[in-house]
N, C-alpha and C positions, 0 to 999 in steps of 0.2 A: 523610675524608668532608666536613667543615670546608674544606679547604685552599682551593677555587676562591674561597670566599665569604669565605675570609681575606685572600687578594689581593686581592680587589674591596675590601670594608672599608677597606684600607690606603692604597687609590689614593683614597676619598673622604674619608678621617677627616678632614681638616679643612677640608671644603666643607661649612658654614654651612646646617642643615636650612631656614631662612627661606628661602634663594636657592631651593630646591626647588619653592618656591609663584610661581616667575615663571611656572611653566605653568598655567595659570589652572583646568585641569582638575585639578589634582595634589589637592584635598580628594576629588572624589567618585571620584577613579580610587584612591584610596587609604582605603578605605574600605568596609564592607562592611553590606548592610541583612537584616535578617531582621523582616517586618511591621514592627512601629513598633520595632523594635530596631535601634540604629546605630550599627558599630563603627570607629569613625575612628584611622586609625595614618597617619596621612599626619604627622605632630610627630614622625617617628621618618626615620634617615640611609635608610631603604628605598628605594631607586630600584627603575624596572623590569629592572635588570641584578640586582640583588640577588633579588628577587619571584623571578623566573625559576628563578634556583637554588636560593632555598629550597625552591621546589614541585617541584623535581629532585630534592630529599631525599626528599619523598613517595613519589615513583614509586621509584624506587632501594630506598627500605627497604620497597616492598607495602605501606605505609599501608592501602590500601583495600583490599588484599585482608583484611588482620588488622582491621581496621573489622568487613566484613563477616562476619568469623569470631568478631568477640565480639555483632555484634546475634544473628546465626544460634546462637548458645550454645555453640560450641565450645568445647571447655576450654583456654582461652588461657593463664590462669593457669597456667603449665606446670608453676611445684617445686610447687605444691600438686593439681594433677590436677583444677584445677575452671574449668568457665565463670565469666564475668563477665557479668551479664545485668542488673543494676540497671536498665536500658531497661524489663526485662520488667515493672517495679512500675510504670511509667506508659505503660504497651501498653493504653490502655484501650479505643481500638476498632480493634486492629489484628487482624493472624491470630497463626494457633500461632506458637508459640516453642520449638522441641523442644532440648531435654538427654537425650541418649543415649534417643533414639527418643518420646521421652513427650514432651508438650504440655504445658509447665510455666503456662499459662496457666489453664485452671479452676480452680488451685490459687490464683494469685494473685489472679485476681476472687472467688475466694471468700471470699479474709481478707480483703480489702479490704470486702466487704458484711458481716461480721464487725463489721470495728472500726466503721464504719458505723453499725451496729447499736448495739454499746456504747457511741460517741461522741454517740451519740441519746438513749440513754437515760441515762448521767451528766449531758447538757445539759437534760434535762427533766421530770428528778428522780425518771424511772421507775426508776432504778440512784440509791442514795441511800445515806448515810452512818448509822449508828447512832442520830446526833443531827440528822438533817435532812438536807436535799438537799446533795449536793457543793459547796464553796464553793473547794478548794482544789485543786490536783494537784501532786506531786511527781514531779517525774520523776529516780529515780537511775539514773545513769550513768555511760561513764564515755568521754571518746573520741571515736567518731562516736557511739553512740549516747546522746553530752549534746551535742558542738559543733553536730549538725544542727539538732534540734530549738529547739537551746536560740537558735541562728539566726534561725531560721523562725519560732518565737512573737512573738519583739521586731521584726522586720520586719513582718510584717503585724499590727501592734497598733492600726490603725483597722478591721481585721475581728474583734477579739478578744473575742466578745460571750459567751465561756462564763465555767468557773470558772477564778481566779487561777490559774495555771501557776508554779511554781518548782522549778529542776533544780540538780542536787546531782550532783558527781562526784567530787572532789577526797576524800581519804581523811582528809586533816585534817579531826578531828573541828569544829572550826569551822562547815566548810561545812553539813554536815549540822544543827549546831545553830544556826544562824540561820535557814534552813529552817522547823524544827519551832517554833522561837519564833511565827513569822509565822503560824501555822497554828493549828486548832482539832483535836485526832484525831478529833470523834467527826464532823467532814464535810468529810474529808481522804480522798480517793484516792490512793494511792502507785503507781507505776507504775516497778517494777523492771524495765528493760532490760539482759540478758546475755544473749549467744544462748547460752553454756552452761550459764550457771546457776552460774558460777564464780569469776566477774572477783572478784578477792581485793577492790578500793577497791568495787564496785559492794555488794556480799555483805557484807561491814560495813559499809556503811550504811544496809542493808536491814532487816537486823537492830537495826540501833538503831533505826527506824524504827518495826519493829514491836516493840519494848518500850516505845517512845514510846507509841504506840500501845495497847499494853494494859495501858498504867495508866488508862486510860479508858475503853476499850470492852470489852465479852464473848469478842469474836471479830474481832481485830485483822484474819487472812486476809482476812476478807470484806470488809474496803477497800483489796485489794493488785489490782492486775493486772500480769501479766506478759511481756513481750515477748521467748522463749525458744525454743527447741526441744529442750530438757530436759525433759521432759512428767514423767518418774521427779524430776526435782529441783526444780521447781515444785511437784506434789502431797506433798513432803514438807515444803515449806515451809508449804502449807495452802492454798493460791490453787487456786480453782475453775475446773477445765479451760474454762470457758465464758467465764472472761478471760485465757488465755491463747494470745498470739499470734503463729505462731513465722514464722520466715521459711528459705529454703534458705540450704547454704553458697554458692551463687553471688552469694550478696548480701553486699559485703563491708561492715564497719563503716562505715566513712569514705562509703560508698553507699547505704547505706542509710536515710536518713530519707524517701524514697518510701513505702514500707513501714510495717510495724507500728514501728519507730522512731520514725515519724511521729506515733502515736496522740496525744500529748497536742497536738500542731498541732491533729490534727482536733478533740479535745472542745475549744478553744480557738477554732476559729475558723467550725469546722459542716464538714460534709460537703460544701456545694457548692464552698467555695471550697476545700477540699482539694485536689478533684476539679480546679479549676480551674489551682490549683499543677501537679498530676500533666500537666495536657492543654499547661501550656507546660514541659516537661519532654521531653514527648513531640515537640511541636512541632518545638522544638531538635534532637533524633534525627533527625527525618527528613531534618530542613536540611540536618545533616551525612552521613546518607548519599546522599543526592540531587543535593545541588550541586557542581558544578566548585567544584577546590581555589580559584580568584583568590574567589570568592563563595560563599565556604566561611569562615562564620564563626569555627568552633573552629578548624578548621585555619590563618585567618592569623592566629587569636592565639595561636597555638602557633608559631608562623614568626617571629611579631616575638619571643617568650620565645625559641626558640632564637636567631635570629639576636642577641639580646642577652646572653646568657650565654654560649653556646659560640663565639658566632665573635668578638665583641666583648670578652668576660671578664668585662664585669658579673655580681657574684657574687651580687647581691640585687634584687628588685624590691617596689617601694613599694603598696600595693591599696590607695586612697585614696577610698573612698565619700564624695562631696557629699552626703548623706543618711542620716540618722542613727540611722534602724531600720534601717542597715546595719551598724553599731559591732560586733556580734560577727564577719561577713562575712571580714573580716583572719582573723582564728581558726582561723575555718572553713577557711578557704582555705591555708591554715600547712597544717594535717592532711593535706587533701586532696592538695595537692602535695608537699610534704615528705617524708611518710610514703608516697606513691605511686613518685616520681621522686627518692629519696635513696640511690642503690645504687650501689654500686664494683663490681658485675659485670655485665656482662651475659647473655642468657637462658640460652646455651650454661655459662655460667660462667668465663667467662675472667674477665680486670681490663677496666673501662671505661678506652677509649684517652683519655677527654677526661675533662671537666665533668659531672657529673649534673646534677640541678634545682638551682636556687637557692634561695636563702633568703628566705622571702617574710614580708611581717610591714606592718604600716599600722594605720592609725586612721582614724576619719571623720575630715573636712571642717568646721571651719574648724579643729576644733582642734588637729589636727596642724600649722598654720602658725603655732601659739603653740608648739609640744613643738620637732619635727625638721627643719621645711622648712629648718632655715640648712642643715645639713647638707646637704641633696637638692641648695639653687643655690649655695652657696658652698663645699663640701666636699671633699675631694682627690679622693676615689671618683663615680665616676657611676652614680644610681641609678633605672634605669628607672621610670616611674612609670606605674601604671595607674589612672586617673580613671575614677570613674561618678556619674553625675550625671542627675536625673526633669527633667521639663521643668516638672510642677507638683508640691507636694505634697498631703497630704489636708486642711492647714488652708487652707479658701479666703480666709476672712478674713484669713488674716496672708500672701496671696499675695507682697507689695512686700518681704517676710520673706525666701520662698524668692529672690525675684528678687535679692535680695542673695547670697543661698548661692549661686545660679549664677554671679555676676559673678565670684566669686574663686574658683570652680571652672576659669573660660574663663581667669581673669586668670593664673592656676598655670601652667595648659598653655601658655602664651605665653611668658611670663615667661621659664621654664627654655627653650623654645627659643631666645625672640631675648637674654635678656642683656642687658647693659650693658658698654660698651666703656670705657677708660679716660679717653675724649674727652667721654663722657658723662657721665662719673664726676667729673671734674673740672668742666663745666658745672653740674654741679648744688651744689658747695661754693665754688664761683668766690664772691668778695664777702665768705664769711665767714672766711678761711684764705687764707693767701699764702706764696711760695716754697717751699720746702721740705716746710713740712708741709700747704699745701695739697695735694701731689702724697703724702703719707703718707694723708692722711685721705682723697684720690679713690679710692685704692688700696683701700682697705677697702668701696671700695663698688662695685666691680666685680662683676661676674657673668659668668661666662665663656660662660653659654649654649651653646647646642648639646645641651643634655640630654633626653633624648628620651621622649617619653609618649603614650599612648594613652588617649581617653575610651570610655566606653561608653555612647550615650545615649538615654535610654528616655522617654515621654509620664509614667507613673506608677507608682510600684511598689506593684503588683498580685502578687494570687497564682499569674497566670500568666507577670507577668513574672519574680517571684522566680522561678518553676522553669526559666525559660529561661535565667536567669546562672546556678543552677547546674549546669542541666547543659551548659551553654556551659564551665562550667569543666571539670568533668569530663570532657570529647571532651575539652579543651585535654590533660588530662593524659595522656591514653590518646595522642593526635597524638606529644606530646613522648616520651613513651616509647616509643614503636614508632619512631620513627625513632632513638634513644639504641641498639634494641636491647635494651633494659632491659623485667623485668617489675613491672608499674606497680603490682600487685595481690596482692601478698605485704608481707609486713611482720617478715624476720625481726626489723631492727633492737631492734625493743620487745623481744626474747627474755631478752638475757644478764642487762639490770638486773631482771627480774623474775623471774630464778632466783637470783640472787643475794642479790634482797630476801629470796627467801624464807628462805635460808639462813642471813640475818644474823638474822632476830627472833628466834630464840633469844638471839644474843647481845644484843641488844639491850633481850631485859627479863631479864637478868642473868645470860646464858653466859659461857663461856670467851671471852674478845676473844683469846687469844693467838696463836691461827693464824691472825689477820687481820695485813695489814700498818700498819705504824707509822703510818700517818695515817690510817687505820679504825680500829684501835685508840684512837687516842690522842681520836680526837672522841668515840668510846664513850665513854670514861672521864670527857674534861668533862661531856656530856652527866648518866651517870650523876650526876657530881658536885654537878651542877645543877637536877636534880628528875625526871632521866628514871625 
């Protein structure tokens, strides 16, 4: 599939991405706009003989046709027998959506006018705490339904005018008790997310939760809401059907913070700018089914990821927000891609002939150029790098501020393309160093350049531009898999260690270790010997 685009690759690899920019068009021909959204990959070796053949991948693997068979609901999802519709949570003024003949749309404007409702009245104290109006929300989860939200509140925290927000997933009891330290029970809202009512880390810490909980109030339930579709395992936990908010199984984890996932966004930030999140989400959709692949946002940043992983062999890319209620974004984007595009088979189930997704992982801007940047320009491995960067942010007074976070955002993306040559390298120690170890010490400060990156660049991050990157990512991920052949929307992987945890806690609070192997065993035993 690879092979034309690996001979092409080979004949340019070491033509100098700088030389590219003698055609004076080469920014905006490489480059792709959606409203004030603009994704520039022109820092990347992509010529138009490259472009060409990745957008021959498309056609070749039906992209657009299986596009259009996960907006239209088809059951793409093939091991598991379910559509992919996460679209349909921010379809808010489109038509029906049918799944196996029904118009799954009344259903979904109806929870959404739902939470609506409840995110109104937690923000306005008509929904209130035992001891007074809501002050706090916890959100336990565990997955997509912590890394979304838990996203989305910290990004838009110049809109965040309800109650405090803090989200708890992690099973170590830690997390959950730093949480409940920072909180009041008697005007805490707890907001368990499991669509079954199951998830083992979610389920204890819910329950600690509400023990916490009723050592100071009458009726712990009554500050729980639930985001399930367990309705039998919700009402036995005591949460009243009228806060609980369930979603279909077309709606996968890692996709789901549109949705009732979303809830504590909403009582965090009001309903219109939910709605506003939801409408560039939507926006995003249509781009991508609308537009030609060259001006097809998702799809050429799905083109520059494959052409960097499968045809090049870069095994990891860098997700580098200039912007700092972007910091959990990396995370996010880990789950999203990782656990989407991480499969050694594909749909039929054969062995994947190549590469699956890469390994994606970053931090904001500046301080990853105090953590890994040597790594990224001076490193053996070449690490694609994906930049995004607002043009303002929301403190207008500390504007001269941002204008500094942009210079080393632009100064990044240069940088690793042009490099430093060894003629350069020595000009700049010439006077202090001479013979021999002059030309040791120029040598340490070379950069070899040519590394390739992409920015993403936006006016202001808004609630509707957050929903545009991600559902700008999400097309990216669905592009990458559909032409991998892979299905992007299952997840056995998470299976084996979670049957296996289960099977260890027995031994683990004082079974037989002996039918475990020698290094399961034997950490049991320190453990045990150490206070487990």
């Amino acid at each position: 599939m690879f092979d034309d685009l690996k001979r092409h690759a080979a004949k340019v690899a070491d033509r100098p991405v700088e030389s590219l920019f003698d055609d004076p068009d080469r920014a905006g021909d490489f480059s792709v706009r959606l409203g004030d959204l603009l994704f520039d990959y022109a820092k990347t070796n992509i010529d138009s003989t490259a472009r060409g053949l990745l957008i021959d991948l498309l056609d070749r693997a039906d992209v657009a046709v299986k596009r259009d068979a996960m907006v239209n609901g088809q059951a793409i999802n093939e091991t598991e027998g379910r559509a992919v519709l996460h679209t349909a949570l921010r379809n808010l003024d489109g038509g029906p959506v049918l799944v196996d003949g029904d118009d799954v749309m009344p259903g979904v404007l109806e929870t959404l006018d739902r939470m609506e409702d409840f995110a109104r009245a937690v923000r306005d104290g008509s929904f209130a705490g035992q001891g007074g109006p809501i002050t706090d929300v916890i959100n336990i989860g565990i997955g997509g339904s912590d890394l979304g939200p838990a996203m989305a509140v910290k990004a838009l925290a110049p809109y965040h005018d309800g109650p405090r927000c803090h989200f708890v997933s992690n099973v170590d009891p830690a997390d959950i008790a730093d949480a409940l330290r920072a909180c009041d029970p008697e005007t805490t809202l707890v907001i368990v997310a499991s669509k079954t009512f199951t998830t083992i880390e979610t389920m204890t810490n819910a329950r600690t939760a509400r023990a916490w909980m009723g050592e100071a109030v009458a009726d712990p339930a009554a500050q729980f809401a639930a985001l399930s579709t367990a309705r039998d395992k919700t009402d036995d936990f005591g949460i009243d059907p009228a806060r609980v908010f369930g979603f279909a199984d077309w709606v996968g984890g890692r996709y789901s913070v549109w949705g009732p996932i979303g809830l504590s966004l909403m009582i965090a930030v009001g309903s219109a700018a939910f709605r506003a999140f939801l409408r560039g989400g939507q926006a995003m959709d249509r781009h991508f089914v609308a537009a030609d692949w060259p001006e097809n946002m998702p799809a050429m940043l799905a083109l520059v990821g494959l052409w960097h992983n499968q045809v090049l062999g870069h095994a990891t890319r860098a997700v580098l927000p200039y912007d700092n209620r972007l910091a959990r974004l990396p995370a996010y984007l880990q789950q999203l891609e990782m656990e989407s595009n991480g499969k050694g088979v594909t749909m039929d189930g054969a062995d994947l002939a190549g590469d699956s997704g890469p390994v994606v992982w970053g931090e904001p801007g500046t301080n990853g150029q105090h953590a890994f940047y040597q790594l990224i320009h001076q490193g053996t491995r070449v690490v694609p790098c994906e930049f995004m960067v607002a043009a303002r942010g929301h403190e207008d007074e500390l504007h001269h501020q941002h204008q500094l976070l942009v210079a080393n955002c632009l100064a990044q993306s240069e940088a690793l393309m042009r490099g430093r040559d060894l003629d350069a390298a020595r000009a700049r120690v010439a006077g202090k160093f001479e013979g021999d170890e002059l030309e040791r010490q120029a040598r340490h400060r070379v950069f070899s350049g040519n590394r390739p990156s992409t920015t993403l660049a936006y006016p202001q991050l808004t609630p509707e531009v957050l929903g545009q990157i991600i559902a700008l990512y999400e097309h990216r991920v669905f592009v990458e898999g559909a032409v991998l052949g892979i299905n992007s929307y299952d997840q056995w992987g998470v299976e084996l260690g979670k049957d296996l945890a289960t099977a260890l806690q027995p031994v683990v609070e004082g079974g037989d270790a002996a039918g475990k192997d020698g290094s399961t065993a034997g950490l049991v035993n320190f453990l045990r010997r150490n206070g487990l």
